[in-house]
C-alpha positions in Angstrom: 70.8 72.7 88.1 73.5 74.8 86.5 71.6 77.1 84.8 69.3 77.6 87.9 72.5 78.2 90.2 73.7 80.8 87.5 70.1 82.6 87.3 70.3 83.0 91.4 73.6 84.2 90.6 73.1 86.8 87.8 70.1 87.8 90.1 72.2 88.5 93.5 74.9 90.4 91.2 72.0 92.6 90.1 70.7 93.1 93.5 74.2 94.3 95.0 74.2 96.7 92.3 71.2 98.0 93.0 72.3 98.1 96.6 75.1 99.9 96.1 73.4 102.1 93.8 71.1 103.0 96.5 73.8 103.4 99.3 75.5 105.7 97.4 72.8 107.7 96.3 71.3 108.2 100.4 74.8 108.8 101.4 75.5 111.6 99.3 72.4 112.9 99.5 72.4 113.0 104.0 76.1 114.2 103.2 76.6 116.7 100.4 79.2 118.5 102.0 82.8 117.6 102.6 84.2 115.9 105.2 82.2 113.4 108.1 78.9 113.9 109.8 77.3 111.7 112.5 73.7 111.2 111.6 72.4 109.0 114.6 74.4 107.8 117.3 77.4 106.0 116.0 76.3 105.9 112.5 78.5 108.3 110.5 79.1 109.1 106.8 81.8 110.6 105.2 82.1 112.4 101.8 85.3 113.4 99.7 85.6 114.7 96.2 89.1 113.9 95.8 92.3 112.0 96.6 93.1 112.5 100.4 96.3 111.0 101.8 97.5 110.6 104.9 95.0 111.0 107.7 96.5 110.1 110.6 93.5 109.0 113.8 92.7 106.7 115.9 89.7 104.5 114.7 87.7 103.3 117.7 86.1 99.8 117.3 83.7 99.7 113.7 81.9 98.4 110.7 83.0 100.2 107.6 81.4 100.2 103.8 82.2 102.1 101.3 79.4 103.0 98.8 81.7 104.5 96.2 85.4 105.3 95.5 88.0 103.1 97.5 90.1 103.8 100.7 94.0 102.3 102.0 94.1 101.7 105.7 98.0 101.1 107.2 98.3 99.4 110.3 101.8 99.1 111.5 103.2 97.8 108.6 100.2 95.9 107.1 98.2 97.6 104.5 94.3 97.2 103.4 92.5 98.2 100.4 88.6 98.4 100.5 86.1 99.4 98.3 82.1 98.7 97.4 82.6 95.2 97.4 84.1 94.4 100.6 83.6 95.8 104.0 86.4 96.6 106.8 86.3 96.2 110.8 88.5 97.1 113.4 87.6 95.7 116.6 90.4 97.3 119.2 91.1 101.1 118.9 94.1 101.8 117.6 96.1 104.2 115.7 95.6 103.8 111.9 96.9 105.8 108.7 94.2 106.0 106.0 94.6 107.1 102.6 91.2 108.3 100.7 92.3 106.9 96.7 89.5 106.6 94.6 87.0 109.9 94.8 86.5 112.7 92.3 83.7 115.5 91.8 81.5 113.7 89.8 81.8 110.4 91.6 82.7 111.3 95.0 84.3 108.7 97.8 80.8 108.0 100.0 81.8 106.0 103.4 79.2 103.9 106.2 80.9 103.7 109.6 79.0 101.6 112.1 80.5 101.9 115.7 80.8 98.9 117.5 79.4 98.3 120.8 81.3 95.7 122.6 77.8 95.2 124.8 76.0 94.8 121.8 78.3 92.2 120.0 78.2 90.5 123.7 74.8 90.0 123.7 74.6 88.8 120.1 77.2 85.9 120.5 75.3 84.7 123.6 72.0 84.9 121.9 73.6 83.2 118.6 75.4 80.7 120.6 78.8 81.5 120.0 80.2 81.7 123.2 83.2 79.7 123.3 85.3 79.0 126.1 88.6 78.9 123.3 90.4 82.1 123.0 89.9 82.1 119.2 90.4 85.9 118.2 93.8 86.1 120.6 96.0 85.5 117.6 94.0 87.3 115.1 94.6 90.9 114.2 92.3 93.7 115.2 91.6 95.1 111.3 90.9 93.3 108.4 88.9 93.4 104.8 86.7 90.8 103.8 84.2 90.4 100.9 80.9 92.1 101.2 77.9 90.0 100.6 74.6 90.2 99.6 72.9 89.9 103.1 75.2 92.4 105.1 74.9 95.0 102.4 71.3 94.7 102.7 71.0 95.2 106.3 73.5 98.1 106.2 71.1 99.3 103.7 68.3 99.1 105.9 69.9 100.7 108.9 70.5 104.1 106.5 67.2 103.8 105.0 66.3 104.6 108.7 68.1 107.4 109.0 65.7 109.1 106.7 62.6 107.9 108.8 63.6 109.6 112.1 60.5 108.3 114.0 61.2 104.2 113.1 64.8 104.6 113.6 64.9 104.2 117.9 62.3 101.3 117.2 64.1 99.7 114.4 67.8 100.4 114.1 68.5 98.4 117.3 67.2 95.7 115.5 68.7 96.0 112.6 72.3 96.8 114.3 71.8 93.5 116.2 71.7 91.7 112.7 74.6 93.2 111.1 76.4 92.3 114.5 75.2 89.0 113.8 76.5 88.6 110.2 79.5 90.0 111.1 80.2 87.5 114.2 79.2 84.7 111.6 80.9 85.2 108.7 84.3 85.3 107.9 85.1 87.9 110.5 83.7 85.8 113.4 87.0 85.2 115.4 88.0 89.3 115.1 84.6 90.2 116.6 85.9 87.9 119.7 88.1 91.1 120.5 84.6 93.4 121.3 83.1 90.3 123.5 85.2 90.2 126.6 84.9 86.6 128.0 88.1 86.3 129.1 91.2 84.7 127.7 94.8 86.2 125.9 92.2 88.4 123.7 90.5 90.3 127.1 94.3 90.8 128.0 95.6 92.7 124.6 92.0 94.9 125.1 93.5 95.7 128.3 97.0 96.3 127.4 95.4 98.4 124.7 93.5 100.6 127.0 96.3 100.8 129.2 98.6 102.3 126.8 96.3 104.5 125.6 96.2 105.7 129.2 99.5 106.0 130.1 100.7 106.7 127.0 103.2 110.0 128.6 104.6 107.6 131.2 107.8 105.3 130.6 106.9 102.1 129.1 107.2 99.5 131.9 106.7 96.0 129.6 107.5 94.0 132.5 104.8 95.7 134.7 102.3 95.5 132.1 103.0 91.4 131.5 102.8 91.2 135.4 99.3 92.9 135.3 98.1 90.8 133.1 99.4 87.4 134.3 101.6 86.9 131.1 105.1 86.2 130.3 107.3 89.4 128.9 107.6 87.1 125.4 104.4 86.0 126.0 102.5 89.2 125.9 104.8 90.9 123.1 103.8 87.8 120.6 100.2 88.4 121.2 100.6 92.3 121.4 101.7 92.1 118.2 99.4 89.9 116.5 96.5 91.6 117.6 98.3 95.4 116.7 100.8 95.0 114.1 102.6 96.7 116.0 104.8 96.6 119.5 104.0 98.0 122.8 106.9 100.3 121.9 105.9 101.1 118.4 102.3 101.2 119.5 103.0 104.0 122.2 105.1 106.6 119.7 101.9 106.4 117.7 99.6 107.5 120.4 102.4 109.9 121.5 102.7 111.8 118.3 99.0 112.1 117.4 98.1 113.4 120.5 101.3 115.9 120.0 99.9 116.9 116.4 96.5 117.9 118.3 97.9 119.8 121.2 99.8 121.9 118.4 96.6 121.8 116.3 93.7 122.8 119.2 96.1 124.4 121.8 98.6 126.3 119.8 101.5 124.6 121.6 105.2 124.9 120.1 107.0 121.4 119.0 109.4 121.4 122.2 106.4 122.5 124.8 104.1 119.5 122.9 106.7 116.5 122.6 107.2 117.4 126.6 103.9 117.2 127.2 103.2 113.5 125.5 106.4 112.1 127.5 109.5 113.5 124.9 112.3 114.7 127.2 114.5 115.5 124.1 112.9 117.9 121.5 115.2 117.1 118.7 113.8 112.9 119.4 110.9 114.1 118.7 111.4 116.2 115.7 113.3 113.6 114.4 110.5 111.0 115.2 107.6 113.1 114.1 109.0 114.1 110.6 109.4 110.0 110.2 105.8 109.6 110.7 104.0 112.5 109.5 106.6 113.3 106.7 107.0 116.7 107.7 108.5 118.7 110.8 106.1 119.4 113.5 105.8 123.3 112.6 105.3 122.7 109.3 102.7 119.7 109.6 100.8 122.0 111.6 100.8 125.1 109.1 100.3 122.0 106.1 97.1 121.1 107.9 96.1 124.9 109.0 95.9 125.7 105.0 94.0 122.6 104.5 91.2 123.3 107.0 91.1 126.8 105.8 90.6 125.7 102.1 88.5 123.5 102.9 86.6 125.9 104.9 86.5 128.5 102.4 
């Protein structure tokens, strides 16, 4: 019995590899250039040759495997490490740091990102039978890395093998998206993917809070009118706020306040004073101060930092 488990063993080890092997190798080849493309709808890869701190985005709701190098994700104040053997989702959009650590010329980093459609992960738990009336994911939080395993890589496998075969992919990759949903939602992820399926319950509310922010994010923060939309107590909704973000609503809304700063002076060529006004700073200084704590670098000299690196990269 032993030697029959290890043989099924040896034989799944070999078949990752290959896997992986594979996934690399159709990655790079779809991607040879720099930087991220989306191939089909929702279904992007990315490519780096070397060491990339620092990028500063928000990451909407996805499934994400890295074929080759390795990649650090902050949230808040929670850091995680992935890498071809484990797999990362995020399953309410938030503001994330990510750090590209493991990529070089000859063996460049070579990332999956499946976009999550809450419909779809909806549909899936119904179908499965997962629906539960418990509010299971409204403690858990929204991003987390967990081991990849033989099944998911396969079927993340299959979906890029379709990219290649343009005329199977609107028949099949529907399919095959539905089964990746499926692993995800049972495996050890299952209570995160709760997040995308709306049913209700303290999780529905922290989507809500979420996209509410995000909307509002140049207003003053009103944490008792928020609570009182969403039938919770002030303590209440900052406890689960927090567990689902890392972060507080207060924390959560400097975030969304400085990136969108950093684009206006990126895309519209605003100053720092005119773009910390615009995304709800009535003190420019604040928000010098506030944006060099974050970014590492004053807002004028962030932008020309960046400026140089699009350029290079450009060139």
């Amino acid at each position: 019995m032993n030697k029959k488990a290890n043989s099924t063993s040896e034989r799944q080890v070999l078949r990752m590899e290959a896997d992986r092997e594979e996934l690399a190798g159709r990655i790079a080849r779809i991607q040879p250039l720099e930087g991220t493309v989306e191939a089909q709808p929702g279904v992007h890869f990315r490519r780096h040759s070397q060491p990339i701190g620092s990028l500063h985005g928000f990451y909407e709701p996805a499934f994400c495997v890295i074929a080759q190098g390795a990649k650090v994700l902050q949230l808040g104040e929670d850091r995680f490490r992935y890498d071809p053997a484990h797999y990362m989702i995020s399953t309410v959009e938030l503001p994330l740091t990510g750090e590209v650590v493991e990529a070089s010329n000859e063996q460049p980093f070579l990332g999956f990102r499946l976009v999550l459609d809450p419909s779809v992960v909806a549909s899936v738990m119904m179908d499965a039978g997962f629906v539960d009336t418990r509010d299971e994911g409204a403690r858990v939080k929204a991003v987390d890395v967990t081991a990849l395993d033989a099944n998911l890589l396969d079927a993340t496998l299959r979906l890029v093998r379709l990219v290649d075969a343009p005329d199977e992919y609107n028949v099949l990759a529907p399919l095959v998206i539905r089964e990746i949903v499926y692993r995800l939602i049972a495996g050890a992820q299952g209570n995160r993917m709760r997040h995308l399926a709306t049913f209700g319950g303290q999780t529905h509310r922290m989507v809500r809070a979420v996209r509410n922010l995000r909307n509002n994010f140049d207003k003053p923060l009103r944490i008792e009118d928020i609570a009182r939309d969403l039938a919770m107590s002030v303590s209440g909704f900052h406890a689960h706020f927090r567990a689902v973000t890392a972060m507080t609503p207060l924390q959560f809304q400097k975030q969304l306040r400085l990136q969108e700063a950093r684009r206006l002076m990126l895309s519209e060529d605003l100053d720092a004073a005119e773009a910390g006004y615009r995304v709800g700073y009535d003190d420019a200084s604040h928000f010098s101060r506030d944006y060099k704590r974050h970014f590492g670098d004053p807002p004028m000299r962030d932008v020309e930092r960046l400026r140089e690196l699009t350029t290079a990269h450009g060139a």
